[in-house]
LOPANU-595862 format. One line per 2 residues: number of its first residue (from 1); their letters; for each residue x, y, z of N, C-alpha, C. Coordinates in steps of 0.2 Angstrom, whole numbers, plus 5000, padded with zeros to 4 digits. Last residue first. Layout:
% residues N
NUM	a	X,Y,Z,X,Y,Z,X,Y,Z ~ ...
% end
This chain:
% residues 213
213	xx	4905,5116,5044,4903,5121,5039,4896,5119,5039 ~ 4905,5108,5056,4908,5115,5057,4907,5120,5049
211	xx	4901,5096,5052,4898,5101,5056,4897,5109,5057 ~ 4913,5094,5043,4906,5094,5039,4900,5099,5046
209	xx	4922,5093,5053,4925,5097,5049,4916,5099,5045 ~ 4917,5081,5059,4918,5088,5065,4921,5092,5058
207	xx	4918,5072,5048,4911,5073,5052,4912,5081,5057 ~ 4932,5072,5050,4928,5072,5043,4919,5075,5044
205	xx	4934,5065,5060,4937,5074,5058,4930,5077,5052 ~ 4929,5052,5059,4925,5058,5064,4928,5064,5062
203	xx	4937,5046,5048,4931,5046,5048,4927,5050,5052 ~ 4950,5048,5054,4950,5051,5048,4943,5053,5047
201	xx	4949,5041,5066,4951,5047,5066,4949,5052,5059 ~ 4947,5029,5060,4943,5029,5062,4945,5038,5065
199	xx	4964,5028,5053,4957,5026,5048,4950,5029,5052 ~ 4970,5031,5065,4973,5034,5059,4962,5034,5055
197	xx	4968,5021,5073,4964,5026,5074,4966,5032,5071 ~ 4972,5010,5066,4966,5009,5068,4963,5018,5071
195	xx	4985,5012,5064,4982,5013,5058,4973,5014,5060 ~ 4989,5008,5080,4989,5016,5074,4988,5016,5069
193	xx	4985,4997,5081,4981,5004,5086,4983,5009,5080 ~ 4994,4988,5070,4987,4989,5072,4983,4996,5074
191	xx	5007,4995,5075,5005,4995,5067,4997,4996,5068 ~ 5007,4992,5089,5007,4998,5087,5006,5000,5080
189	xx	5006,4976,5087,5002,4979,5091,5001,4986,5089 ~ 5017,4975,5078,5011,4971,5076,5004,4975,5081
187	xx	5026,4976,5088,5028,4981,5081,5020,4978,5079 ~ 5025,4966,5099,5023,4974,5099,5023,4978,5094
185	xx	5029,4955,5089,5023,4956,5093,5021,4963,5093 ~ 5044,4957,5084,5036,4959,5081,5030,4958,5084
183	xx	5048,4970,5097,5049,4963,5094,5044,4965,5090 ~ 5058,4988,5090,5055,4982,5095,5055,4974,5093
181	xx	5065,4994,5081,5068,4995,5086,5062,4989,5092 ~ 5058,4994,5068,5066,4992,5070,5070,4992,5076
179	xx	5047,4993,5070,5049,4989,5066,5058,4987,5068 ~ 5045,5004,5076,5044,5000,5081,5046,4993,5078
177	xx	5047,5013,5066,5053,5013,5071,5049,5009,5074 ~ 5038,5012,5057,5045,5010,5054,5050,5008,5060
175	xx	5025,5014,5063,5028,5007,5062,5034,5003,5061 ~ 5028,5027,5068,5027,5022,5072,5029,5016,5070
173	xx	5027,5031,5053,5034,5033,5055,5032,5029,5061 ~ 5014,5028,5050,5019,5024,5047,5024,5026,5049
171	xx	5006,5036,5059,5006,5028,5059,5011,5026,5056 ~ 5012,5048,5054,5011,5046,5061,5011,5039,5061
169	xx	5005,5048,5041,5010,5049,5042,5013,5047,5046 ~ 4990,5047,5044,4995,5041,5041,5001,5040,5042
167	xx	4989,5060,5051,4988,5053,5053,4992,5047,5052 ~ 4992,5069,5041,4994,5069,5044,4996,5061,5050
165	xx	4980,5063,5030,4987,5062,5030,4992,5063,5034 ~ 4971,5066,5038,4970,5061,5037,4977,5058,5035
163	xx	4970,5081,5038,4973,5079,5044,4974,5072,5044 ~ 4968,5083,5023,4976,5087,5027,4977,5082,5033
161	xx	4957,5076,5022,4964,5075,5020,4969,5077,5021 ~ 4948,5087,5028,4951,5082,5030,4953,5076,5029
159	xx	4951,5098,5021,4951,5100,5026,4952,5092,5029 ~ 4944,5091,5007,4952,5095,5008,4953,5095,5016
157	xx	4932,5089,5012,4937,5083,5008,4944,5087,5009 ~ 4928,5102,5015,4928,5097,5020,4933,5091,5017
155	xx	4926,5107,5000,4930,5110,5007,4934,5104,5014 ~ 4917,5099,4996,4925,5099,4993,4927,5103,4998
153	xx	4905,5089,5001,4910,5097,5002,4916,5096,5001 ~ 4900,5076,5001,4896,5084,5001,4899,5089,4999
151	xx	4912,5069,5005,4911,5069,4996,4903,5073,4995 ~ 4913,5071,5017,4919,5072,5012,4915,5072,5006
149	xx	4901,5066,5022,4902,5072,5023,4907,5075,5019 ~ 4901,5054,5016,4896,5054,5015,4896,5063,5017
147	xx	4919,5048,5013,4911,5047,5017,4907,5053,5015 ~ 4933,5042,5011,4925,5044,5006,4919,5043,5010
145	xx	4945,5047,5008,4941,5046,5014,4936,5046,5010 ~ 4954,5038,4993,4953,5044,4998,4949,5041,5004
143	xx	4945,5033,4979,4951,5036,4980,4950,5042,4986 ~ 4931,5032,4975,4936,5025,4976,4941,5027,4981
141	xx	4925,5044,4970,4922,5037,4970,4925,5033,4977 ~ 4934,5058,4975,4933,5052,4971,4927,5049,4974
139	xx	4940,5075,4977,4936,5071,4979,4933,5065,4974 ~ 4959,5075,4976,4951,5077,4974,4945,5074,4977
137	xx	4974,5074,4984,4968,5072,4983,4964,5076,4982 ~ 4982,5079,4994,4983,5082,4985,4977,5078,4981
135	xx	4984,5077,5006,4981,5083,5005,4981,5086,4998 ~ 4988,5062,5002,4982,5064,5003,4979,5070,5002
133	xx	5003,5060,5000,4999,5061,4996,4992,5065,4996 ~ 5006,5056,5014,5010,5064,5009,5003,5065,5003
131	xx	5001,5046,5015,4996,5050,5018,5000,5058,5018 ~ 5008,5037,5008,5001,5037,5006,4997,5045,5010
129	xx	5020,5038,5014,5020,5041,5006,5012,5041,5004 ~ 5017,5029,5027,5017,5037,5026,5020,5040,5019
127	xx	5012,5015,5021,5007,5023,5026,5012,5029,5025 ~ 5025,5014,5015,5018,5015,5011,5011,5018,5013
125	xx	5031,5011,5028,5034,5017,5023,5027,5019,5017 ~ 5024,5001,5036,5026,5009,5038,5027,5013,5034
123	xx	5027,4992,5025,5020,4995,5026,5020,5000,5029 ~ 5042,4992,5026,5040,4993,5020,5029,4996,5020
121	xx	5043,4988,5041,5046,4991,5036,5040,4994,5032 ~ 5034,4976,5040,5033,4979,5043,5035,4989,5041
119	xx	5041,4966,5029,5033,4969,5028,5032,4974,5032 ~ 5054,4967,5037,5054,4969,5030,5044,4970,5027
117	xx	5053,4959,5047,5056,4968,5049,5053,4968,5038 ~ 5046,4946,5044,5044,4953,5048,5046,4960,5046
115	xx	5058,4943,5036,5051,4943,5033,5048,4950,5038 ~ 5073,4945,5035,5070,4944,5041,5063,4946,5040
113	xx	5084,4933,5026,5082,4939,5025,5074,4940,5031 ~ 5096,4925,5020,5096,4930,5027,5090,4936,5027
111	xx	5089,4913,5010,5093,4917,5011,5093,4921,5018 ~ 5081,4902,5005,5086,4900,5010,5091,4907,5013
109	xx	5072,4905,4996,5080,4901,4993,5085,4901,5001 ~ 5063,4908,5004,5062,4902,4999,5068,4899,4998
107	xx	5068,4920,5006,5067,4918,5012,5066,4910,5009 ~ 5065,4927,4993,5075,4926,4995,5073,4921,5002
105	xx	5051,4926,4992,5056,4921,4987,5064,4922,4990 ~ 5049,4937,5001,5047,4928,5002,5051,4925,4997
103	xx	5056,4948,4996,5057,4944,5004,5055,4938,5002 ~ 5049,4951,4983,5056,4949,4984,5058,4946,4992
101	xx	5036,4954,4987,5040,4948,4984,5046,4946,4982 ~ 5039,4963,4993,5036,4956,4999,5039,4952,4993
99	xx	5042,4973,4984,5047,4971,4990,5044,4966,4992 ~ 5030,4974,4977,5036,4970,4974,5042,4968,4980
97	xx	5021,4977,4987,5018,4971,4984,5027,4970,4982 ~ 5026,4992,4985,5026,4987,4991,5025,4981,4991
95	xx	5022,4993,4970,5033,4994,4973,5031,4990,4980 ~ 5010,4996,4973,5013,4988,4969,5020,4988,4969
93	xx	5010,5006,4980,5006,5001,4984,5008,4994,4979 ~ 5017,5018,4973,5019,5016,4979,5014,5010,4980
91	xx	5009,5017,4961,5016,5014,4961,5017,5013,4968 ~ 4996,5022,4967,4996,5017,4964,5005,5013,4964
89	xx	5004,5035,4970,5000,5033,4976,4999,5026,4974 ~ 5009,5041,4956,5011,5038,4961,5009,5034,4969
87	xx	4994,5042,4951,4999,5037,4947,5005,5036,4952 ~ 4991,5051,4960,4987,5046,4960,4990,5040,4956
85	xx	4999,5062,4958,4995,5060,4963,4996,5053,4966 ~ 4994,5066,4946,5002,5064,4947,5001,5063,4954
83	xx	4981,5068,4945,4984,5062,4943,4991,5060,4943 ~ 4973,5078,4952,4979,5075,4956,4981,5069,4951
81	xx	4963,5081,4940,4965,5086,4945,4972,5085,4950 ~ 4961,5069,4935,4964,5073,4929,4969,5080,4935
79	xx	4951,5066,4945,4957,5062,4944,4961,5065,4940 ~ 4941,5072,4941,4945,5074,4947,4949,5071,4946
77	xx	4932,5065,4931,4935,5072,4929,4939,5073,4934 ~ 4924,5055,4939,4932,5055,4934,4935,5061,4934
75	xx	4915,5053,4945,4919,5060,4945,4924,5060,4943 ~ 4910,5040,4943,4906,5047,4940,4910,5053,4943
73	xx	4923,5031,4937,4922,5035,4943,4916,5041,4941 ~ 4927,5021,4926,4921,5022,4928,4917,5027,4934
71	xx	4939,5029,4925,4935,5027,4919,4927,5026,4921 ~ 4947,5026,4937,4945,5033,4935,4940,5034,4928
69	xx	4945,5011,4936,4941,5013,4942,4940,5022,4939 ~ 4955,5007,4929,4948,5006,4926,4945,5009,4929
67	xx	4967,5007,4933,4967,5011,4925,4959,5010,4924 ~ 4966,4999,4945,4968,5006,4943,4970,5012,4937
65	xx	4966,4988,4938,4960,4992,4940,4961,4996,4941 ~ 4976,4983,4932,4975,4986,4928,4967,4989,4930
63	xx	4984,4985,4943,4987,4989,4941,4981,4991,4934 ~ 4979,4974,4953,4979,4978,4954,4979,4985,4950
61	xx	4984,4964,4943,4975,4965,4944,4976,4973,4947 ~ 4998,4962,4945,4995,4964,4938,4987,4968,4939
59	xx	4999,4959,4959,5000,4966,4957,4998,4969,4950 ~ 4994,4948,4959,4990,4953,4964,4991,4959,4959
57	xx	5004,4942,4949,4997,4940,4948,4993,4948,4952 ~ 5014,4942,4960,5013,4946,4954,5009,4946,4950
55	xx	5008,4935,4971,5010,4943,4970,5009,4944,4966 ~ 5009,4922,4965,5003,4921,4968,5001,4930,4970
53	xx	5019,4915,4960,5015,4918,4956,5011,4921,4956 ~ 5026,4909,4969,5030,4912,4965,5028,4915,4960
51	xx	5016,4898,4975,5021,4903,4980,5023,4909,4977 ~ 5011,4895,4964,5006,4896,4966,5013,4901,4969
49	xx	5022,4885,4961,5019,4887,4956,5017,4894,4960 ~ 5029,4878,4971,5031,4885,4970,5025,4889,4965
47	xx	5012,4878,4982,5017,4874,4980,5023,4881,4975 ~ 5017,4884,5001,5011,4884,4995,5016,4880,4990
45	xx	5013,4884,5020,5018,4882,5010,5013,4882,5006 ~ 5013,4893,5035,5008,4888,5030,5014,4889,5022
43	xx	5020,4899,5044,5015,4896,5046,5011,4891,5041 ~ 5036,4902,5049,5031,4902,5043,5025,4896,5044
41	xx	5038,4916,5060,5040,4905,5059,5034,4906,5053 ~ 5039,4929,5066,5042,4927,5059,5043,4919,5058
39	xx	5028,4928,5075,5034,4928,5079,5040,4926,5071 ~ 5017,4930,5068,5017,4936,5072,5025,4936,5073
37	xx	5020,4918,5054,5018,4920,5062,5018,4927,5063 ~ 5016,4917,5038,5021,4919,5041,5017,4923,5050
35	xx	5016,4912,5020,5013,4914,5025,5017,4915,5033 ~ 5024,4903,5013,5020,4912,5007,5015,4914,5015
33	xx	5038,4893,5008,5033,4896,5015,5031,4903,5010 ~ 5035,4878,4996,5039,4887,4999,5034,4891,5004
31	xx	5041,4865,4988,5036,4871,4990,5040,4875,4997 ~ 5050,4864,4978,5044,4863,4977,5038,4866,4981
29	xx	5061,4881,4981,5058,4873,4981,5053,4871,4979 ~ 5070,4888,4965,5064,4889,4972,5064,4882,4972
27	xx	5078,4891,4955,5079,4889,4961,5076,4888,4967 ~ 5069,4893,4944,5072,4888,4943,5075,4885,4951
25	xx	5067,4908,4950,5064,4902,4949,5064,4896,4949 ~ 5074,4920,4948,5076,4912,4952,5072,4909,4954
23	xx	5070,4926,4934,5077,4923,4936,5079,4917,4941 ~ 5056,4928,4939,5060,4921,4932,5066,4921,4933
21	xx	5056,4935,4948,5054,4931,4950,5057,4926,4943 ~ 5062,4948,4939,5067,4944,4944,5065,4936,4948
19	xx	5052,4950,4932,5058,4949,4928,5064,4944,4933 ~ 5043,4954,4937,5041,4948,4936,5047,4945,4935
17	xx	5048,4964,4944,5045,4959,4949,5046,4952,4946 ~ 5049,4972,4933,5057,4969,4936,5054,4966,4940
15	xx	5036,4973,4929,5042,4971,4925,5045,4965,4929 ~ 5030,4982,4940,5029,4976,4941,5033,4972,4934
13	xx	5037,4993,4938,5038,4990,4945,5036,4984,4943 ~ 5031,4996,4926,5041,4997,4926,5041,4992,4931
11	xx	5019,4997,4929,5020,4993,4924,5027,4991,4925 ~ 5020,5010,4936,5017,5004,4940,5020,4997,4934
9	xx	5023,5021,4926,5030,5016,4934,5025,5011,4935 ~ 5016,5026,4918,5021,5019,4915,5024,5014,4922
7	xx	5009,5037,4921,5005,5030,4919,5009,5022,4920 ~ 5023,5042,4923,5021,5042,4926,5016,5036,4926
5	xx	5022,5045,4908,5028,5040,4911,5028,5040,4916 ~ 5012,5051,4903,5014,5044,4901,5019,5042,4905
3	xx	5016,5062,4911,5009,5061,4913,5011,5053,4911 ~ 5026,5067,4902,5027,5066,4910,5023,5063,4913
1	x	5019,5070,4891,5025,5065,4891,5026,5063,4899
% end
C-alpha cells in the first residue's frame, strides 16, 4: 500500500499542475514569455497554447519513463532495493518542473513573481533532496553515478554515493543561499561551478574509491 502511494505522488503532482494550469488559462495572453535572461527580462514568447503546455507535457513524459526505465533496466531487480528512493527522487524532479510552472504562468498573468529567485531556489532545493537520496541508491542502468568503476563494485557504488551526495548537498544549499542573498549573475555563476565540480567530483571519487579496492 505504501509502495502504491508512493508510485502515485508523481501523478498527484502533475494533477494539480495540470489542474491549476486549466484554472488560469482562460486568463493568460495570447503570448507569453517561457524563456528568461541571466538578468530575469524574458528573452523569447511562445504562443499560450505552447507557453501553458509545453511543462506539463515535460512532466507527463517524464513520469511515464520513469515507470519504463526500471522495466527495461538489466538490473531491474535493484530498483525493488531503494524504490522508496527512487519514487521520491522522480516526485522531487516533476514537484520541481510544477513550481516553474507555476512561476511562468503568475509571471504571464502579470503577477509579483521573481522567475530567477524562484528557478534558482527551487533547483538548489532539488540538488540537495537529490543528493539526501543518493547514499540509498542501488547500483542501476539509468539511476545515479554510473561509470564504469561504480557499476564493477557494489562497494565502490555505495562508498561513492555517500560522497556524491554529500556534494549535491553542498551545491544546492550554495545555490539556495546565493539565490537569496546575491545577484543572478553570480547565483548563476556559483549554481554552475558547483554543480560542475559536484558532477566531475563524483566521477574521480568513484575512480579513487575503485582503485582503492
Amino acid at each position: 500500500m505504501e509502495r502504491h502511494l508512493l508510485r502515485s505522488l508523481p501523478a498527484l503532482v502533475l494533477a494539480a499542475t495540470v489542474l491549476y494550469t486549466i484554472s488560469v488559462y482562460p486568463e493568460l495572453p495570447a503570448r507569453m514569455p517561457t524563456h528568461w535572461g541571466i538578468n530575469g527580462q524574458p528573452s523569447s514568447w511562445s504562443s499560450r497554447e505552447f507557453g501553458a503546455w509545453i511543462l506539463p507535457a515535460v512532466m507527463a513524459l517524464l513520469w511515464a519513463l520513469s515507470a519504463v526505465l526500471p522495466m527495461i533496466d538489466p538490473r531491474k531487480a535493484n530498483y525493488e532495493k531503494f524504490g522508496v528512493t527512487y519514487h521520491l527522487a522522480i516526485t522531487a524532479i516533476i514537484a520541481f518542473q510544477g513550481v516553474i510552472q507555476w512561476a511562468v504562468l503568475n509571471v504571464a498573468l502579470g503577477r509579483p513573481v521573481n522567475i530567477n529567485t524562484v528557478i534558482y531556489v527551487s533547483l538548489g532545493a532539488l540538488f540537495a533532496i537529490l543528493g539526501v537520496a543518493m547514499p540509498f541508491t542501488k547500483p542501476t542502468t539509468f539511476f545515479g553515478v554510473r561509470t564504469k568503476w561504480t557499476l564493477s563494485d557494489d562497494t565502490v557504488w555505495a562508498r561513492t554515493h555517500k560522497t556524491a551526495g554529500l556534494l549535491m548537498v553542498v551545491a544546492g544549499v550554495l545555490t539556495v543561499y546565493s539565490a537569496l542573498t546575491a545577484t543572478p549573475q553570480i547565483t548563476f555563476m556559483i549554481m554552475v561551478t558547483a554543480t560542475m565540480a559536484a558532477a566531475i567530483g563524483s566521477v574521480l571519487i568513484s575512480y579513487v574509491y575503485w582503485r582503492q579496492r
